[in-house]
C-alpha positions as CSV (number, residue, x, y, z in Angstrom):
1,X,-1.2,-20.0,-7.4
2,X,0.1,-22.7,-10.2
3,X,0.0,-20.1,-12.3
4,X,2.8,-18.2,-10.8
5,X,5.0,-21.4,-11.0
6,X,8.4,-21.0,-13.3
7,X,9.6,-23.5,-15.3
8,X,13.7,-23.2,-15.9
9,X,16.5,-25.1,-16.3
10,X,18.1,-26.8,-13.8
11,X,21.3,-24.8,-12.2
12,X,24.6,-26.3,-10.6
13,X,23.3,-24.5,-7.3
14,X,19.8,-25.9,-7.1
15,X,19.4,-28.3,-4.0
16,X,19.8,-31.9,-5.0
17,X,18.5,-33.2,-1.6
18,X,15.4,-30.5,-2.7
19,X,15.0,-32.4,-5.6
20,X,15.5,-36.1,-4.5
21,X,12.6,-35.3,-1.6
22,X,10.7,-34.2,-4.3
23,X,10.3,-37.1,-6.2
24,X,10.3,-39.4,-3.3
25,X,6.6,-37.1,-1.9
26,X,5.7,-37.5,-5.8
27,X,6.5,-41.2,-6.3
28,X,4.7,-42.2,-3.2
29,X,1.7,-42.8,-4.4
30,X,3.2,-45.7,-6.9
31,X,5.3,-46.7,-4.0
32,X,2.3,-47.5,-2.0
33,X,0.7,-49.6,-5.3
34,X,3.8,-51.3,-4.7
35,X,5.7,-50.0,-7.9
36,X,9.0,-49.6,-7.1
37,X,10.2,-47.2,-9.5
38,X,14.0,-45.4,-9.5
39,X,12.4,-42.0,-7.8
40,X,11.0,-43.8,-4.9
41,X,14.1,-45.2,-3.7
42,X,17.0,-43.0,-5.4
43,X,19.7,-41.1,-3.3
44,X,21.3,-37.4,-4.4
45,X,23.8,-39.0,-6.1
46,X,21.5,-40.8,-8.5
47,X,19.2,-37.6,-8.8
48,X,22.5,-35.5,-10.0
49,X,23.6,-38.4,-12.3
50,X,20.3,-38.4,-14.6
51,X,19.9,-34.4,-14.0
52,X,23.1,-34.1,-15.9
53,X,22.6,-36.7,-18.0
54,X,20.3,-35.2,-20.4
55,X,18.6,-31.3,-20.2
56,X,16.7,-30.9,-17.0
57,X,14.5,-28.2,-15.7
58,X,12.7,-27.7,-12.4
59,X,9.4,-25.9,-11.6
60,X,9.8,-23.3,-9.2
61,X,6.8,-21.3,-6.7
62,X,7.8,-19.1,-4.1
63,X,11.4,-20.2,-4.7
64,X,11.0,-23.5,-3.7
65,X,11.4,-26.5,-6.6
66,X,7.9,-28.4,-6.8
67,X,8.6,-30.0,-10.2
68,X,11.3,-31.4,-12.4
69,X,11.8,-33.4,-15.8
70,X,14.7,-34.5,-18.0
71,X,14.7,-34.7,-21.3
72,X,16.9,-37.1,-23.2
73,X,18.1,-36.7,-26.4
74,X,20.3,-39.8,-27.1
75,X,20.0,-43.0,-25.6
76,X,22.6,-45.2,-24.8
77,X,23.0,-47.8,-27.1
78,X,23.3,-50.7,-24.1
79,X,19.6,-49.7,-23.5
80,X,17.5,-52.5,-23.2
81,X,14.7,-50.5,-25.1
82,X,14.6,-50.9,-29.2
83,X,12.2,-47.8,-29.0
84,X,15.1,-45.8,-27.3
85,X,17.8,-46.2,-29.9
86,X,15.9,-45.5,-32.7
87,X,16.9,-42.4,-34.7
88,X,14.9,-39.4,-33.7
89,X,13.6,-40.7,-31.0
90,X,14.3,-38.7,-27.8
91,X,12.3,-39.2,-24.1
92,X,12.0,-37.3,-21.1
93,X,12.0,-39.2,-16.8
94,X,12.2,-38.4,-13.8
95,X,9.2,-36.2,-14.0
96,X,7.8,-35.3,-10.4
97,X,5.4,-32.7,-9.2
98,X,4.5,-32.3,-5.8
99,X,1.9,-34.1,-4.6
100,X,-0.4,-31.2,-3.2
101,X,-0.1,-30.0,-6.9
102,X,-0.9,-32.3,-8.9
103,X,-4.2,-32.2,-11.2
104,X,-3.6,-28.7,-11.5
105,X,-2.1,-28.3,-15.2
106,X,1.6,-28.5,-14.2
107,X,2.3,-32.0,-15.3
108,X,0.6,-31.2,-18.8
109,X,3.0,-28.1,-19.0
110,X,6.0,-29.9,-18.5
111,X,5.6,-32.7,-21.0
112,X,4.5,-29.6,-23.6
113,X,7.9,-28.5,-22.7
114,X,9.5,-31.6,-23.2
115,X,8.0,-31.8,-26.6
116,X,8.4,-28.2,-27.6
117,X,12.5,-28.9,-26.6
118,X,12.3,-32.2,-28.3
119,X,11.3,-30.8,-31.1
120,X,14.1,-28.2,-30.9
121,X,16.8,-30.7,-30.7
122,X,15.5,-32.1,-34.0
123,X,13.1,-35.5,-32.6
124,X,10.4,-36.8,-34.5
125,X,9.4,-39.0,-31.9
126,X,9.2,-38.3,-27.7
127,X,8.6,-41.4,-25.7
128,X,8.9,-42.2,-22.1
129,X,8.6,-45.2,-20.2
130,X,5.9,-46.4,-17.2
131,X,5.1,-49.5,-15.1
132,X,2.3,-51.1,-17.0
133,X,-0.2,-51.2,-13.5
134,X,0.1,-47.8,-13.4
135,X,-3.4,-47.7,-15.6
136,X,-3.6,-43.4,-14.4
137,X,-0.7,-42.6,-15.5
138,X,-0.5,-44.7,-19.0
139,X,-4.5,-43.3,-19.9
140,X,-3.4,-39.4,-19.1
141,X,-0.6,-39.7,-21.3
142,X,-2.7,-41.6,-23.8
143,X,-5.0,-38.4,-23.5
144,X,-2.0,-36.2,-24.4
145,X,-1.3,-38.3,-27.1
146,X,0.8,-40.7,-26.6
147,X,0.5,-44.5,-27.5
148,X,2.0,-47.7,-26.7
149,X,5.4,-49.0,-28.8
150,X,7.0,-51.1,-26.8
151,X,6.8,-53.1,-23.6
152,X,9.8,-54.7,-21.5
153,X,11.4,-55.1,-18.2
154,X,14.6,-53.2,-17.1
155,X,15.8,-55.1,-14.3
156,X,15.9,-52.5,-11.7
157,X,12.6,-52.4,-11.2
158,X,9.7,-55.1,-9.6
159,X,7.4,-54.3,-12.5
160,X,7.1,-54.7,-16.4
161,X,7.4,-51.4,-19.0
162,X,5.5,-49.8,-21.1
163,X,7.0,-47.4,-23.9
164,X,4.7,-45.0,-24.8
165,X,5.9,-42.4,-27.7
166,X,4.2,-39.0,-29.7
167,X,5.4,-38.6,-33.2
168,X,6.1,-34.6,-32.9
């Protein structure tokens, strides 16, 4: 079934309540470890802001949207993160695939993606953040490759950081 899933950009008339559900269902699972990331909480207006803020795609079966991911290629220099503003250094968020899908590959194909289209847009490095409890999530992307560079808090959130990059 997964492997009929389609991996575009994201389009002007894709459903931004589609998508804000979507990572809400995906998120809840760190919700209920009482992580309260951005994608748990976030309304369509926030979804739409950091779509368009960097190049987003969606994963599509049976024409309905069962995954998304940004990437970013610049940070904003008022980012807290040191990791972030360094040259060459691009990172992907708001990465959500439905919960009844995960552990089937699609996650895996989506930060390939991201590093295929970093690599395009001329990073040496591709980084993300996570809360540090989140142990799952910081050992599979350790098993992708990725290591630890940085660790902070944002603010916004009820947990501490980790910045995990992948020089490309």
């Amino acid at each position: 079934m997964v492997e009929r899933l389609v991996i575009r950009h994201y389009r002007e008339d894709d459903s931004i309540p589609e998508i804000t559900r979507l990572l809400h269902h995906a998120y809840a699972a760190l919700a209920q470890m009482g992580l309260r990331y951005t994608a748990t909480y976030q309304d369509d207006e926030v979804t739409l802001k950091r779509l368009l803020r960097g190049v987003a795609f969606v994963g599509e079966l049976n024409r309905e949207i069962v995954a998304t991911v940004t990437l970013y290629p610049e940070s904003p220099l008022e980012t807290l993160s040191e990791w972030y503003r360094k040259e060459g250094v691009h990172y992907f968020g708001q990465m959500a695939v439905r919960p009844d899908l995960q552990g089937k590959g699609i996650g895996t194909r989506l930060v390939g993606l991201m590093e295929e289209e970093a690599r395009k847009l001329g990073a040496t490095e591709l980084a993300l953040d996570t809360a540090v409890p989140a142990l799952h999530l910081r050992e599979w992307y350790r098993r992708l490759g990725y290591r630890q560079v940085e660790e902070l808090h944002w603010g916004t959130t009820n947990y501490r950081s980790v910045i995990l990059s992948k020089t490309l």
